[in-house]
C-alpha positions in Angstrom: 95.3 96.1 125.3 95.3 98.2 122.4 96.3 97.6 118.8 96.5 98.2 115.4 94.8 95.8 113.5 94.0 94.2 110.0 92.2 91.3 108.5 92.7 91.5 105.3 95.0 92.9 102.4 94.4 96.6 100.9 95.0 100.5 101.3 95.7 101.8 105.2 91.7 101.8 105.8 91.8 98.2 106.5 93.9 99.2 109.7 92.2 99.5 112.6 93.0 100.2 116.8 90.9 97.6 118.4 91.0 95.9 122.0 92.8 92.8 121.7 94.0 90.0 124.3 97.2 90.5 126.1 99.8 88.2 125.7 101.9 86.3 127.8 105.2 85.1 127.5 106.3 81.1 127.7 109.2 80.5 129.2 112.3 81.2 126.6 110.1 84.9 125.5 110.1 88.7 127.0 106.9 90.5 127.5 108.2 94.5 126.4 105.5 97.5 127.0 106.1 99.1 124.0 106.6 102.8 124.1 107.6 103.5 120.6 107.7 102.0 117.2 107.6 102.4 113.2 105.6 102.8 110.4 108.0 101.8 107.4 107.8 100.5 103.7 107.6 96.6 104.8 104.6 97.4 107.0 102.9 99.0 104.0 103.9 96.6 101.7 102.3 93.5 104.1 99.6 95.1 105.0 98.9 95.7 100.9 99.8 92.3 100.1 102.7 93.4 97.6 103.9 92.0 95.8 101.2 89.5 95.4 103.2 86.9 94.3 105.6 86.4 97.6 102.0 86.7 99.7 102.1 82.8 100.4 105.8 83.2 101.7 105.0 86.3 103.8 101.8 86.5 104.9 99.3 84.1 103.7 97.3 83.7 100.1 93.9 85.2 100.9 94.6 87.0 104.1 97.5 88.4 106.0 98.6 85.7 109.2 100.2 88.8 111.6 97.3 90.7 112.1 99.3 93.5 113.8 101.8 95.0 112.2 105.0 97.0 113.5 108.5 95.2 112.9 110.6 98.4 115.0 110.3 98.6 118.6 111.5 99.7 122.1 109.7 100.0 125.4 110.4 98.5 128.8 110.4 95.1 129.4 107.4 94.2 131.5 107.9 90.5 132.4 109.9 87.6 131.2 109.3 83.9 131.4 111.1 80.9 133.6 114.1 80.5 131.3 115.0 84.2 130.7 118.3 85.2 132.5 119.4 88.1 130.8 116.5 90.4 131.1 114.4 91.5 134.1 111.1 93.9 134.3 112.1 97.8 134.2 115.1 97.0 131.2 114.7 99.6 129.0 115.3 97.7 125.7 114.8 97.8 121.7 114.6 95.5 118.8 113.4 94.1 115.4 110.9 91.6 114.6 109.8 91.3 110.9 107.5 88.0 109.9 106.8 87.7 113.7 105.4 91.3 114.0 103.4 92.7 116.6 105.3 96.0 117.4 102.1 98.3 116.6 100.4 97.2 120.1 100.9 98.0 123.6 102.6 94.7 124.5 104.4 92.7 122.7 106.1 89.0 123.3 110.0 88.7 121.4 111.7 85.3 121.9 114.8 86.2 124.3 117.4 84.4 121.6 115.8 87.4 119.3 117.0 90.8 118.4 116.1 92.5 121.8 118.8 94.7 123.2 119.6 97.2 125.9 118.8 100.7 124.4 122.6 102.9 125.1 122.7 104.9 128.1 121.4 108.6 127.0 119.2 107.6 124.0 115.7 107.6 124.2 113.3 105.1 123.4 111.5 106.8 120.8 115.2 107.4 119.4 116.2 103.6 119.9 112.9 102.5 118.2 114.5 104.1 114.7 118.2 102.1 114.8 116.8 98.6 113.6 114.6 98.0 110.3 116.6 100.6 108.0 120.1 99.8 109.6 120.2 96.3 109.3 119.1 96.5 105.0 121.8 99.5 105.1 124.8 96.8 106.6 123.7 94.3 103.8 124.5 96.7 101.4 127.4 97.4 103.1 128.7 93.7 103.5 127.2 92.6 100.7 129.0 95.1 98.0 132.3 95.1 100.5 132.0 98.9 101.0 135.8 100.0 102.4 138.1 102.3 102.6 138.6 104.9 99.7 135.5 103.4 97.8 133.5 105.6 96.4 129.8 105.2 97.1 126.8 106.7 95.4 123.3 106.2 98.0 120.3 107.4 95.9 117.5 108.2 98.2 119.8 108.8 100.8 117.1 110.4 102.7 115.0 107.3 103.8 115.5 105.3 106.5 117.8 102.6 104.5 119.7 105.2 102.7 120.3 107.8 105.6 121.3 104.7 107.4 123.4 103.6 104.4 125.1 107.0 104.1 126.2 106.6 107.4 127.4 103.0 107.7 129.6 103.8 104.3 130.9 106.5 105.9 131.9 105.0 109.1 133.7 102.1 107.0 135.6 105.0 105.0 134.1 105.3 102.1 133.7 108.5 100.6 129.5 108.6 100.2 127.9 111.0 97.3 124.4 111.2 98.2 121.4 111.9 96.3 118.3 113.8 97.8 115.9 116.7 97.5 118.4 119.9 97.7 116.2 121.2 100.9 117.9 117.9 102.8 121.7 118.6 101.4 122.3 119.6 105.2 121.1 116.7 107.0 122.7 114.2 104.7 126.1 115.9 105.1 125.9 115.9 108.8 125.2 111.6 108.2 128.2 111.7 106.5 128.0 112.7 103.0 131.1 114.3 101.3 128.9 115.5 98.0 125.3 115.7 97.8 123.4 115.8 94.4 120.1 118.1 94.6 117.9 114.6 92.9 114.8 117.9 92.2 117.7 119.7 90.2 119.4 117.8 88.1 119.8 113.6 86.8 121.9 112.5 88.9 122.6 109.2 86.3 124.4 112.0 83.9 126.9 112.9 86.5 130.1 113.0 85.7 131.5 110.6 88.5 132.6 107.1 88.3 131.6 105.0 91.5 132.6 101.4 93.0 129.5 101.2 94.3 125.9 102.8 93.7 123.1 102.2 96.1 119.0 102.7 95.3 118.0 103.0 98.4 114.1 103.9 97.5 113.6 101.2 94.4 113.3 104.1 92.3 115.8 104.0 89.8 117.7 100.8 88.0 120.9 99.0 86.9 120.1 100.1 83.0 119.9 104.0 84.2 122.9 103.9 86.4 125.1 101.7 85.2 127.4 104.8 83.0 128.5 105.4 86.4 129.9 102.3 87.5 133.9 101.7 87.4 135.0 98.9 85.9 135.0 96.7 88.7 131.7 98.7 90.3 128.5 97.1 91.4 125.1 98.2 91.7 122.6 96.6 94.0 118.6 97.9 95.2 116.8 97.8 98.4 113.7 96.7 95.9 112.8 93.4 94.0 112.4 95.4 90.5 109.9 95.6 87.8 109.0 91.7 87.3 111.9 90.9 90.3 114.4 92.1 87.8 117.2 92.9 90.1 117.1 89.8 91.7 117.5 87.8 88.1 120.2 90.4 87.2 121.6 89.5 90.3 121.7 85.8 89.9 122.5 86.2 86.2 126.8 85.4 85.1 129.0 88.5 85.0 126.4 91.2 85.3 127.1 93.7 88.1 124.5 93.5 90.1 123.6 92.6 94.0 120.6 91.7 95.8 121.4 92.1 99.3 119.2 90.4 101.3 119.6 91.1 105.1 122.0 88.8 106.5 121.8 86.6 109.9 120.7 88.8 112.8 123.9 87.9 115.4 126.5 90.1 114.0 124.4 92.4 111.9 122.9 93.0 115.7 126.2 93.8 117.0 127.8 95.5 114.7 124.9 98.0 114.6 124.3 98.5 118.4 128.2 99.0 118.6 127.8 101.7 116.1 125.1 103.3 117.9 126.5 103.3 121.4 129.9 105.0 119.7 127.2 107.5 117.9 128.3 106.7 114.3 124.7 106.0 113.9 122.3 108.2 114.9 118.2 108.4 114.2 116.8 110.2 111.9 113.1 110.5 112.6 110.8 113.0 110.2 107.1 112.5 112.3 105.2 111.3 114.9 102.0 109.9 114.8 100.1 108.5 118.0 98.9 104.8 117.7 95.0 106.1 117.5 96.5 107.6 113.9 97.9 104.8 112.2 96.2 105.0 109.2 97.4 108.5 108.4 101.1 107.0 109.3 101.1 104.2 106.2 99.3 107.2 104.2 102.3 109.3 104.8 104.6 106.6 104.5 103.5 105.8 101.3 103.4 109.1 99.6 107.3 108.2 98.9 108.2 112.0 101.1 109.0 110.7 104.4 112.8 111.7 105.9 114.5 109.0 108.2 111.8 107.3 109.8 107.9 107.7 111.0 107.3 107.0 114.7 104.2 105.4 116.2 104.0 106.8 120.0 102.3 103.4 121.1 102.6 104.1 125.3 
């Protein structure tokens, strides 16, 4: 089969589509032909190594141990081993599997007590392939910072995959979203949900005049020392990013300082409440180009350039 493949740690160059060896499944695993999946920032960032510190806890000290990438997927499932009840060949289905990876090749194994789902009636794969990665960072924020009701809720870079996931989820737990974004995108992010938009190429968005319960950084691009004049009292800031040095995650463990980390919580009812939301079409995707698997390379070059919009698809079938 094919796949997109790398050795060792460095720029998208060291990617490359080679033959590999198919797999097969053992007996508790699902064998999915994968039709679509995603180039996004954790790709990139394991397949750079970064940050070099976590390598031994990700991927390995000297070189990476998942050789191919791709954490996003959906495809039809192909063939399941002895001990799989729930799924049979021809289910069209979709799912998420970061550390295990493996998504960026024609086939690919998923334990069946993994996130593997049946994509909704009336959405298409490539569609279905979007819903997962972005999403499931998005409802840590949300749970994490107790988004509700009446809350107000700033989402800076609330075009990427996390944050026009993020605008979204807020919006369908009642919160009243600001969003900040290019003003060429004010449209899109409205239409997610977004009751105000601030045009981020116009003006600072950190000077406005606003008071929020909650402010999201959704790109890694800003910090708690710029935004923090427009928290409320009782508001809390949190970042989809480690920080300069991990500082948000210190700041985060530090006493009475009003900052989360939200690291993505266990998959079983992160899973459900996000398929729910997307078979009720609170959640749609939001997909900005398509690249076929032969072109991966230019996909983490794009990727990286910071000016995607939802989410980059690889056309892998």
């Amino acid at each position: 089969m094919r796949a997109a493949v790398h050795d060792r740690y460095g720029p998208p160059e060291v990617v490359s589509v080679r033959d590999v060896a198919e797999p097969e499944p053992r007996e508790s695993e699902v064998l999915v032909r994968v039709v679509a999946s995603t180039v996004n920032r954790t790709d990139t960032a394991y397949r750079a190594g970064r940050p070099w510190f976590a390598r031994p806890l990700y991927g390995g000290w000297r070189r990476p141990r998942a050789t191919v990438l791709g954490c996003e997927f959906a495809g039809v499932v192909e063939a399941v081993g002895e001990a799989v009840g729930d799924r049979a060949p021809g289910d069209r289905v979709y799912g998420y599997v970061e550390g295990r990876f493996g998504a960026h090749a024609e086939l690919l194994v998923v334990p069946a007590g993994g996130w593997i789902d049946p994509v909704p009636d009336g959405l298409d794969l490539t569609d279905a392939a979007v819903l997962t990665e972005g999403p499931h960072y998005a409802w840590a924020f949300c749970e994490r910072l107790h988004v509700g009701t009446g809350q107000a809720v700033l989402v800076h870079g609330a075009t990427g995959a996390i944050g026009s996931a993020a605008v979204q989820l807020a919006a369908a737990r009642g919160a009243v979203v600001t969003a900040v974004c290019d003003a060429e995108h004010a449209d899109l992010v409205r239409r997610l949900g977004a009751h105000r938009v601030i045009a981020r190429d116009r003006t600072d968005f950190t000077q406005d005049p606003e008071r929020f319960d909650v402010v999201l950084d959704a790109v890694g691009k800003s910090s708690f020392a710029a935004c923090r004049r427009l928290l409320r009292p009782a508001g809390a800031y949190a970042s989809s990013e480690l920080g300069r040095g991990g500082v948000n995650v210190l700041l985060a463990a530090a006493p009475g300082v009003r900052v989360r980390f939200p690291a993505p919580l266990p998959e079983g009812p992160t899973r459900r409440g996000i398929h729910d939301l997307i078979t009720s079409g609170r959640l749609v995707p939001v997909v900005d180009r398509h690249y076929p698997l032969e072109e991966i390379v230019a996909a983490h070059h794009y990727v990286e350039s910071g000016r995607k919009v939802g989410s980059v698809v690889v056309d892998v079938g």
